[in-house]
C-alpha positions as CSV (number, residue, x, y, z in Angstrom):
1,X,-34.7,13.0,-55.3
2,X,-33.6,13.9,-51.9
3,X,-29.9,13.9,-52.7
4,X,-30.6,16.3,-56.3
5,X,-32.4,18.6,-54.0
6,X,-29.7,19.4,-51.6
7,X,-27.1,19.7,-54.7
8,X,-29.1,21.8,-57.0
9,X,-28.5,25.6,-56.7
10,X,-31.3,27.0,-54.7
11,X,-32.8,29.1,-57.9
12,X,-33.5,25.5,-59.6
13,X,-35.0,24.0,-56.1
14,X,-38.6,25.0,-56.8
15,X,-39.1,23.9,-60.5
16,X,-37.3,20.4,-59.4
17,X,-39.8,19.8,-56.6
18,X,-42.8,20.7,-59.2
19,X,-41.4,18.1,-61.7
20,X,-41.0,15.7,-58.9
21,X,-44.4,16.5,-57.4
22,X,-46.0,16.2,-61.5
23,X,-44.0,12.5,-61.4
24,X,-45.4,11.6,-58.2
25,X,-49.1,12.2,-58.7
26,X,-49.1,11.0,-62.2
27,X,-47.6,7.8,-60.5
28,X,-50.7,7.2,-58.4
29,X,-53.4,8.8,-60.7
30,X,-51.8,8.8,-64.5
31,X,-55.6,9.9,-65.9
32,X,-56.5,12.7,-63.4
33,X,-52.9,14.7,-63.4
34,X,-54.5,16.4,-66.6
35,X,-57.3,17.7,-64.7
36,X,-55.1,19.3,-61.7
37,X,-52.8,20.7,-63.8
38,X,-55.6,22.4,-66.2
39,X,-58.0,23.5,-63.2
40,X,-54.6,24.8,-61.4
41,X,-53.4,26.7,-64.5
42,X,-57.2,28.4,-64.9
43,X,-57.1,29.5,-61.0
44,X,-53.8,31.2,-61.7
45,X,-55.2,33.7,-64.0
46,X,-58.7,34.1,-62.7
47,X,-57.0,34.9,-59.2
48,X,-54.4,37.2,-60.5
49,X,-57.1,39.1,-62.3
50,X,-59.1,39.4,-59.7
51,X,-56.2,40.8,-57.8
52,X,-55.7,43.5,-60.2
53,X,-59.4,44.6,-60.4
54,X,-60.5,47.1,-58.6
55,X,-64.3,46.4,-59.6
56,X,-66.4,44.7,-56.9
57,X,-68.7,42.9,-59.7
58,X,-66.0,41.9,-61.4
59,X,-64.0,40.9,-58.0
60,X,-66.9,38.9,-56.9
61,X,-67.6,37.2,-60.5
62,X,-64.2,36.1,-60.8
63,X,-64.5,34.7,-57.3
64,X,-67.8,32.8,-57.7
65,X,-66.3,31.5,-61.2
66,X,-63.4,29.9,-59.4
67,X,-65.5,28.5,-56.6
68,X,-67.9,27.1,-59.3
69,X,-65.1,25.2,-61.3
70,X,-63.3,24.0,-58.1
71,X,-66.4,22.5,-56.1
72,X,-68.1,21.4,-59.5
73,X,-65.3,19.1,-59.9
74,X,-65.4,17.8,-56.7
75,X,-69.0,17.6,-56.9
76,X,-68.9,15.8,-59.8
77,X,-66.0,13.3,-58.6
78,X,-66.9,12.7,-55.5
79,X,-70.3,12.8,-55.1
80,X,-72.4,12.3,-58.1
81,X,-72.2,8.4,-57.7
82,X,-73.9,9.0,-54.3
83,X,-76.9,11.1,-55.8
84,X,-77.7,9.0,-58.4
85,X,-77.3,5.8,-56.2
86,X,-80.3,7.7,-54.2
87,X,-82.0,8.9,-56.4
88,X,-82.1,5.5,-58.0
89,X,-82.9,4.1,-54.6
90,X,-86.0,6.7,-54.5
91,X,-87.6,5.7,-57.7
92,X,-87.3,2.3,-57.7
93,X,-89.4,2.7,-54.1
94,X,-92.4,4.5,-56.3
95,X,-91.7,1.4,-59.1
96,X,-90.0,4.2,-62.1
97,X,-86.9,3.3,-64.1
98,X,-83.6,4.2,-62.7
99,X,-80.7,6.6,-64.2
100,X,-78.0,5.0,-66.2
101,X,-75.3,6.2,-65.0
102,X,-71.4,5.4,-65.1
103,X,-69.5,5.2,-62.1
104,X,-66.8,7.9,-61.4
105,X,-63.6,7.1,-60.3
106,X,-62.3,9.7,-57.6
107,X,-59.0,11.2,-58.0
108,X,-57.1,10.7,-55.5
109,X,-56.4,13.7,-53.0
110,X,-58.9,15.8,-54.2
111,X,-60.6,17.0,-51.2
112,X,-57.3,17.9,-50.3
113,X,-55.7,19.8,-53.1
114,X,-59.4,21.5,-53.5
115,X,-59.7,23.4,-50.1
116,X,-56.1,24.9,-50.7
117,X,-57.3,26.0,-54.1
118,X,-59.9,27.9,-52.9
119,X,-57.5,29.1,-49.6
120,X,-55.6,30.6,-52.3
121,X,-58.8,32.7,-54.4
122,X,-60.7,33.6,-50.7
123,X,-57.1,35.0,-49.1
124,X,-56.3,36.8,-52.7
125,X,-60.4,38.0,-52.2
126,X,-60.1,39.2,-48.6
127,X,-56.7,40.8,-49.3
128,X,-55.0,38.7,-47.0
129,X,-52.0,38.4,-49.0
130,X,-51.6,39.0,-52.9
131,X,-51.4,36.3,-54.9
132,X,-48.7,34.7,-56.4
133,X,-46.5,36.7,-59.9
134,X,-44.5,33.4,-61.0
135,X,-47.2,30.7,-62.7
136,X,-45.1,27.3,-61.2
137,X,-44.8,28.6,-57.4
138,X,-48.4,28.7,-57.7
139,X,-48.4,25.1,-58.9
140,X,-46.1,23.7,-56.3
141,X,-48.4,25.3,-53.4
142,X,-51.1,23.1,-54.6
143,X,-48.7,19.8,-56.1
144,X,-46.2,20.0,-53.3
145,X,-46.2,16.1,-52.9
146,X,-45.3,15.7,-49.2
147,X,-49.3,17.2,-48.6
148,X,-51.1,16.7,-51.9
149,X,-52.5,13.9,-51.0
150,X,-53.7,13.8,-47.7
151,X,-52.6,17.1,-46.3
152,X,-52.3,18.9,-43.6
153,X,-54.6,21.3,-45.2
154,X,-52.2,24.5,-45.9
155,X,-53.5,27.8,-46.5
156,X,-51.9,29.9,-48.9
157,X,-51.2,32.9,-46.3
158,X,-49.0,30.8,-44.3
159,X,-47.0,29.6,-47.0
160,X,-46.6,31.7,-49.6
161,X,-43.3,33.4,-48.3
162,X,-41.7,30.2,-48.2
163,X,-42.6,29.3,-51.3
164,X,-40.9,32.8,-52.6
165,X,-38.1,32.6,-50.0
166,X,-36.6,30.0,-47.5
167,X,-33.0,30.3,-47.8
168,X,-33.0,30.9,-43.9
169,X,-34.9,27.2,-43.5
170,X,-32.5,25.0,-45.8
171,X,-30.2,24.1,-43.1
172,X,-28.6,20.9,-41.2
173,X,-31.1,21.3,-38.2
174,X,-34.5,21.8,-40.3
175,X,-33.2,18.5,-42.2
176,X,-32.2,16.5,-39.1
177,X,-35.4,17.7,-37.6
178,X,-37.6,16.8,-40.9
179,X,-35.7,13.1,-40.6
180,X,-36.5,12.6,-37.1
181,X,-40.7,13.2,-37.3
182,X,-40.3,11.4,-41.0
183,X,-39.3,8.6,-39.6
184,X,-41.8,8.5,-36.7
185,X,-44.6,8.9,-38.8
186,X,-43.3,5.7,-40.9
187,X,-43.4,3.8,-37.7
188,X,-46.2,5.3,-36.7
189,X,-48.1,3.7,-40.1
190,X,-46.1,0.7,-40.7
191,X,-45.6,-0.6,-37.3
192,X,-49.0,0.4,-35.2
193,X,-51.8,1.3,-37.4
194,X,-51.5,-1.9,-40.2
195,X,-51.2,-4.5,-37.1
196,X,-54.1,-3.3,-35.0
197,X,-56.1,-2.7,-38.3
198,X,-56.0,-6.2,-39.0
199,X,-58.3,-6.7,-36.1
200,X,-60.2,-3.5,-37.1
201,X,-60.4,-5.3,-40.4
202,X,-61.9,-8.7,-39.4
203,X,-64.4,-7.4,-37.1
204,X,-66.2,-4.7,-39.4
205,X,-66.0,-7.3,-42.4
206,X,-67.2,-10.1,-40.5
207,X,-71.1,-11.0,-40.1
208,X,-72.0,-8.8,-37.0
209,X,-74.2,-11.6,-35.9
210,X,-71.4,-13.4,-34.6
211,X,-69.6,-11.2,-32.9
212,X,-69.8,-11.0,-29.3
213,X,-69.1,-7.7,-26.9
214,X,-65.5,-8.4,-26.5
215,X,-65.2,-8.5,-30.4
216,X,-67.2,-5.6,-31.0
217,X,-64.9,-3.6,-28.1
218,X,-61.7,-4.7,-29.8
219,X,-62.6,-4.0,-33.0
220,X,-63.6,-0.3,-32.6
221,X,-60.7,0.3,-30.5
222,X,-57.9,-1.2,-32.8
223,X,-60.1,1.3,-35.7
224,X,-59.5,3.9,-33.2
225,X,-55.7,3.2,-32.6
226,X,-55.6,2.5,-36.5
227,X,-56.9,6.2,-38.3
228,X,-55.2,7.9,-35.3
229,X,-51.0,6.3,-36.2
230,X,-52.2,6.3,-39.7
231,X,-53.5,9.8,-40.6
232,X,-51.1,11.4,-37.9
233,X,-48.1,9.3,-39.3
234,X,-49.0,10.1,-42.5
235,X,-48.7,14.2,-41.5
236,X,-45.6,13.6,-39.4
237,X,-44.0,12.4,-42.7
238,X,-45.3,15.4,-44.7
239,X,-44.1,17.9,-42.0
240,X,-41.1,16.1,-41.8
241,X,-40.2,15.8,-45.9
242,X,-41.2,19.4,-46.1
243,X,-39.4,20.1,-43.3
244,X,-35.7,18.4,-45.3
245,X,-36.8,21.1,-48.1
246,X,-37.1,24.2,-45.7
247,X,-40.8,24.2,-45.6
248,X,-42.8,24.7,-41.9
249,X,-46.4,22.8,-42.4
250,X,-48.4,23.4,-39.6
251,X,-49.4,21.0,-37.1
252,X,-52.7,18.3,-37.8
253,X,-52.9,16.4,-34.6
254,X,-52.1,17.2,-31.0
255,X,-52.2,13.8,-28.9
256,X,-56.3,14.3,-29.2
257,X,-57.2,11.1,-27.5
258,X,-56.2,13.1,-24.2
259,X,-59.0,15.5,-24.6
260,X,-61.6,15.6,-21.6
261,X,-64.3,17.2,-23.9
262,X,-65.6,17.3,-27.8
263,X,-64.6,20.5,-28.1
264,X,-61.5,20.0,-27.0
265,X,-61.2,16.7,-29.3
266,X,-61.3,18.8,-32.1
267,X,-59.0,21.2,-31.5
268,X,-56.5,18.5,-31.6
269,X,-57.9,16.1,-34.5
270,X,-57.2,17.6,-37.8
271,X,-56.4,20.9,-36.7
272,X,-55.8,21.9,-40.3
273,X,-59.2,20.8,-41.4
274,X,-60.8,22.2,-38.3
275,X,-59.0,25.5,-38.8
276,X,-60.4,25.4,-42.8
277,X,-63.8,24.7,-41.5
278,X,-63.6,27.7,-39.0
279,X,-62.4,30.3,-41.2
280,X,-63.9,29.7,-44.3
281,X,-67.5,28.7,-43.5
282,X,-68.1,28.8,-39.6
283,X,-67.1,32.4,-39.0
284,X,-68.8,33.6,-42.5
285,X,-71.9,31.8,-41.1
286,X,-71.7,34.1,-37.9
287,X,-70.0,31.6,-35.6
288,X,-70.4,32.8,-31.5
289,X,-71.0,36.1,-32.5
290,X,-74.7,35.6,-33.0
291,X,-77.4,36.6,-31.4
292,X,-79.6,34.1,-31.1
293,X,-78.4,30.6,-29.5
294,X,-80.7,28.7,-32.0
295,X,-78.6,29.9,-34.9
296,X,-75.5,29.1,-33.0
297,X,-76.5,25.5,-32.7
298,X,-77.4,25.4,-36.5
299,X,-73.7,26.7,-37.3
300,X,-72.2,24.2,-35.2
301,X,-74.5,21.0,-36.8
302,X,-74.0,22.9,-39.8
303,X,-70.6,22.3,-40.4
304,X,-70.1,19.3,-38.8
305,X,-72.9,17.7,-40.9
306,X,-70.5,19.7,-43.8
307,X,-67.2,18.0,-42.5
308,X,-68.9,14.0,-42.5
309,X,-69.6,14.6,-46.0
310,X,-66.1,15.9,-47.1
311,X,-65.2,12.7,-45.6
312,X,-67.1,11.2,-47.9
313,X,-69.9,10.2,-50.0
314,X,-71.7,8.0,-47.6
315,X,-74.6,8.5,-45.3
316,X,-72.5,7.0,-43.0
317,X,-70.1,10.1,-43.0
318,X,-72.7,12.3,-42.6
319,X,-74.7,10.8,-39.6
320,X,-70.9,10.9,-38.0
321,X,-70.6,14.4,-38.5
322,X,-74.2,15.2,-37.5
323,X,-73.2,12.9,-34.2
324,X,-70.3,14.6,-33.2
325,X,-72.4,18.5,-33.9
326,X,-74.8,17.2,-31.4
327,X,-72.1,16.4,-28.5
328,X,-71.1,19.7,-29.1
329,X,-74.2,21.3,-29.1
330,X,-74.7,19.2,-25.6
331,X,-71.4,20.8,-24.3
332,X,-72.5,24.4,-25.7
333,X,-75.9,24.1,-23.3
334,X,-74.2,22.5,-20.4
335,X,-70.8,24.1,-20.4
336,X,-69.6,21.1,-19.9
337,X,-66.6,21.7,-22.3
338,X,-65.7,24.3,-19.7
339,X,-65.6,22.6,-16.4
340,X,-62.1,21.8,-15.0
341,X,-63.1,19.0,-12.3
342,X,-63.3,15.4,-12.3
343,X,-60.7,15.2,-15.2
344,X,-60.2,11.2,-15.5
345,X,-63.7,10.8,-16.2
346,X,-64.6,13.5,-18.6
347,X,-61.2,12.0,-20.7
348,X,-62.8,8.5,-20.1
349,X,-66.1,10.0,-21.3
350,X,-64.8,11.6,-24.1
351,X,-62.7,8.8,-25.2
352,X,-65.9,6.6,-25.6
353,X,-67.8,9.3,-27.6
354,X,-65.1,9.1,-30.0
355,X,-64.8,5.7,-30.0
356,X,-68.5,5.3,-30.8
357,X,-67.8,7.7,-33.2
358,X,-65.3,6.0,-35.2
359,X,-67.8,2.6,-35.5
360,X,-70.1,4.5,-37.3
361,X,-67.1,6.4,-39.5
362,X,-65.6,2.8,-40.4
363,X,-68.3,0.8,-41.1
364,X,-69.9,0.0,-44.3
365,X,-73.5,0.9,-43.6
366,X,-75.5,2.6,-40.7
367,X,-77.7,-0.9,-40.3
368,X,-73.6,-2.7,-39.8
369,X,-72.7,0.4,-37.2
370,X,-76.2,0.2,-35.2
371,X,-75.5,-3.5,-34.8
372,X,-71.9,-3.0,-33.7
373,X,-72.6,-0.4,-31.3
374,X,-76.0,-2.8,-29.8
375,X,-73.2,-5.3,-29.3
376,X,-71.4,-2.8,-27.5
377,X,-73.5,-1.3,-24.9
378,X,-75.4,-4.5,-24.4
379,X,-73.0,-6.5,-22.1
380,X,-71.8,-9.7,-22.1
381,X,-73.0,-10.6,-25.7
382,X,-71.2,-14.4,-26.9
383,X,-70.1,-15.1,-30.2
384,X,-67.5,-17.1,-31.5
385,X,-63.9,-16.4,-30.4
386,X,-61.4,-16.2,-33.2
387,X,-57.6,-16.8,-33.1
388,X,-56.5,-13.9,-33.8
389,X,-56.5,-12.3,-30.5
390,X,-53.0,-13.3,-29.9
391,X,-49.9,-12.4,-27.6
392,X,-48.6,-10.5,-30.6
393,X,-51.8,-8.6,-31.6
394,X,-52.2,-7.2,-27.5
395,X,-48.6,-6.2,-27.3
396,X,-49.6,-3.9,-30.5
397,X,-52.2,-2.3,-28.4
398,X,-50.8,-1.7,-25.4
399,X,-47.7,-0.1,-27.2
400,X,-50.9,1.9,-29.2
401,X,-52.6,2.9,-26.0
402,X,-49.4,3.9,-24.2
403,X,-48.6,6.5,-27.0
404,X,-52.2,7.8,-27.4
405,X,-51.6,8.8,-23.3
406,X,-48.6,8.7,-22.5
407,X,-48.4,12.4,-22.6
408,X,-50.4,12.7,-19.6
409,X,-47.4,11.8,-17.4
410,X,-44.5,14.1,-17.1
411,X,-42.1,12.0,-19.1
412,X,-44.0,11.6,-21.8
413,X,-44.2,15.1,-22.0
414,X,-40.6,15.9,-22.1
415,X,-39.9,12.9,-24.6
416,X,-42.5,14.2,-27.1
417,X,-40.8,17.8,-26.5
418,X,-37.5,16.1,-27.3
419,X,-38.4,14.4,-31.1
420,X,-41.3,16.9,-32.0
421,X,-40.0,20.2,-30.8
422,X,-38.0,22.0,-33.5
423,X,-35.5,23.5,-31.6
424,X,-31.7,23.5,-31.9
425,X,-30.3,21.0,-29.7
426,X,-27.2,19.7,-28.2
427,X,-24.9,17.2,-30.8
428,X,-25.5,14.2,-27.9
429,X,-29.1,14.7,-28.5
430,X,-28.9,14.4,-32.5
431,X,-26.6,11.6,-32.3
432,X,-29.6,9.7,-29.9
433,X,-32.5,10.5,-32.1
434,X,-30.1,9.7,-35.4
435,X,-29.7,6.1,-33.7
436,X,-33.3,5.8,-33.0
437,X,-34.9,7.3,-35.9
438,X,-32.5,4.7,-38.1
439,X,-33.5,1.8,-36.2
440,X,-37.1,2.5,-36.5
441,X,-36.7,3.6,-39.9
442,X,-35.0,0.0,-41.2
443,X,-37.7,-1.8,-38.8
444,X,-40.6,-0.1,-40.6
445,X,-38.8,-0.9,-43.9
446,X,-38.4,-4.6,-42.8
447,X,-42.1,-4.8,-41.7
448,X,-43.4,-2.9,-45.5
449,X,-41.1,-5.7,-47.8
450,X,-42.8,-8.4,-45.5
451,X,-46.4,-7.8,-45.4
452,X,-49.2,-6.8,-48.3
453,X,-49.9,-3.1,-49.6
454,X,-51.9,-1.1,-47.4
455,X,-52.9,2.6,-48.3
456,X,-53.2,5.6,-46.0
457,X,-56.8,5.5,-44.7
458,X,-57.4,9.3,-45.6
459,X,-56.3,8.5,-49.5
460,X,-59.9,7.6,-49.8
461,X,-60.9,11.2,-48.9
């Protein structure tokens, strides 16, 4: 694909991606490409419409039409299993007769695909940019397959003039460049994330009851490690394949596990999704500028209750995101996200919030996470040791924990500036990464045609 891409006059390069990015979904969901083709195809027209109108009835009808058909769907995908499951739950507790209902099978990357639709119909709305005249650039924003299914989260304002134009960001350097953080973010998946998560794996799918402190500790830890290689891998190889086709995603993760406060955490998790959340329902809400610090706490829990359940469908998603709205309601009254001193511990402080965090974001139930996290705060709990705390398995994590800090040292600095700055640099310097970024590319090969399938975590979102 990569090689017809290069060769293909630059007026065919568009409509070649879109077939390829058509191919690539139907691959992984063959019954649902129907439904984000025909949903895309109806946005097209009711945006451009409302572009034209001048009529603020009809403006705001078209808009709310739109919204309806996008978030019903994902309603209806994503979480109508949950409200019947509870609903069920609720009247078999008062002894009635429970729905019949069949289970829905999610499409895959439709959380994703959704919130840059409706980027598209609120930027169109506010004026922010006019929408798109040609009916398949508008599809590739939305199919582009390097982000479809997991993201970053794009909005259409800062992409829609590559999509029109990037003749100036086809070029030797944006390729290189793309090749280099591809290739990271392979390693990053192949080679970190699936060995810790084996650990991960057999600790939040084993009976808590025997699991001691240590096991508990280990396990959320490698989970930590594990979503952090795999969901920033996963967007260093999106920037980096858009990157080969002269496209500029924006950054998703900015070495987060170095924050020293909440708020500061999620500036650099997600950013794209953070950014979405911000613009399109925090700042609508009233965000800071309100007068009243009780509704400022409500916007804050608010969307972060909003943000667990994009995750998912799961009470556990949503007691994480009402967890992480209380820290940062704590840090709102305290200021503590503002104070500069003691700097090792609020990082060490931080660090534990989110690992905490992520126990009750992986596990299955919130009984399974309360138990894990008793284990963990209660010291020096036995259970039974297992084997596969190995040599092997703590080489994986030191090399884990190394790259989750390792900016906090001056070199690590300027060798992160070195493979994830875009800049032009010297031909010794491409020639170095080149070498590297082969080796680790043919390693992470090696290591996927050896071990068993295993998905990007966020393809479940």
């Amino acid at each position: 694909m990569l090689l017809l891409y290069i060769i293909l006059p630059y007026k065919y390069k568009n409509t070649f991606l879109l077939l390829v990015s058509v191919f690539f979904y139907s691959w992984g969901a063959p019954r649902f490409i129907f439904v984000i083709l025909l949903t895309t195809t109806i946005d097209f027209y009711i945006v451009g419409r409302m572009a034209k109108s001048s009529n603020l009835r009809l403006r705001n009808t078209l808009l709310i039409s739109s919204l309806f058909l996008n978030f019903g769907l994902l309603f209806y995908f994503k979480y109508c299993n949950f409200f019947i499951e509870n609903v069920n739950f609720l009247l078999g507790n008062f002894g009635a007769g429970e729905i019949t209902w069949m289970k829905v099978v999610l499409p895959i990357g439709i959380s994703f695909y959704t919130f840059e639709s409706v980027t598209y119909m609120i930027d169109v709305y506010r004026k922010e940019h006019k929408p798109l005249d040609n009916f398949l650039n508008y599809q590739l924003y939305i199919l582009l397959f390097p982000k479809l299914i997991a993201g970053p989260i794009i909005r259409y304002k800062e992409i829609a003039e590559q999509i029109t134009d990037r003749t100036s960001q086809i070029n030797l350097d944006n390729f290189l460049y793309g090749f280099y953080r591809f290739s990271l973010g392979l390693a990053k998946k192949v080679i970190l994330a699936n060995n810790v998560g084996v650990v991960a794996d057999y600790v939040f799918n084993a009976n808590v009851s025997t699991l001691s402190t240590l096991d508990c500790w280990m396990g959320a830890l490698c989970y930590t490690f594990q979503i952090y290689f795999d969901f920033s891998g996963y967007s260093d190889m999106a920037i980096g394949l858009g990157r080969m086709f002269g496209f500029i995603f924006p950054e998703n993760f900015e070495n987060p596990y170095i924050s020293k406060s909440v708020t500061e955490f999620w500036k650099r998790w997600h950013i794209t999704l953070s950014n979405w959340m911000r613009n399109y329902i925090y700042i609508p809400l009233g965000g800071n500028r309100v007068k009243k610090s009780s509704r400022l706490y409500f916007n804050l829990w608010f969307v972060f209750i909003l943000s667990g359940f994009w995750h998912g469908a799961s009470w556990t998603f949503i007691v994480w995101g009402a967890y992480y709205g209380f820290w940062l309601i704590i840090e709102r009254i305290t200021k503590y996200y503002q104070i500069k001193f003691f700097k090792f511990i609020s990082l060490v402080t931080t660090f534990v919030i989110v690992v905490i965090g992520w126990v009750i974001f992986r596990a299955e139930s919130l009984q399974i996470a309360g138990k894990i996290i008793s284990h963990m705060v209660i010291p020096f709990k036995s259970g039974i040791s297992h084997p596969i705390y190995q040599k092997q398995f703590m080489a994986y994590l030191i090399i884990c924990s190394l790259f989750s800090f390792f900016v906090l040292l001056p070199f690590g600095k300027a060798l992160q500036k070195v493979f994830y700055s875009p800049i032009v640099k010297p031909a010794s310097i491409h020639i170095s990464l080149l070498i590297i970024s082969f080796a680790v590319f043919l390693l992470s090969m090696a290591m996927i045609t050896t071990t068993n399938y295993n998905p990007f975590i966020y393809f479940r979102f």
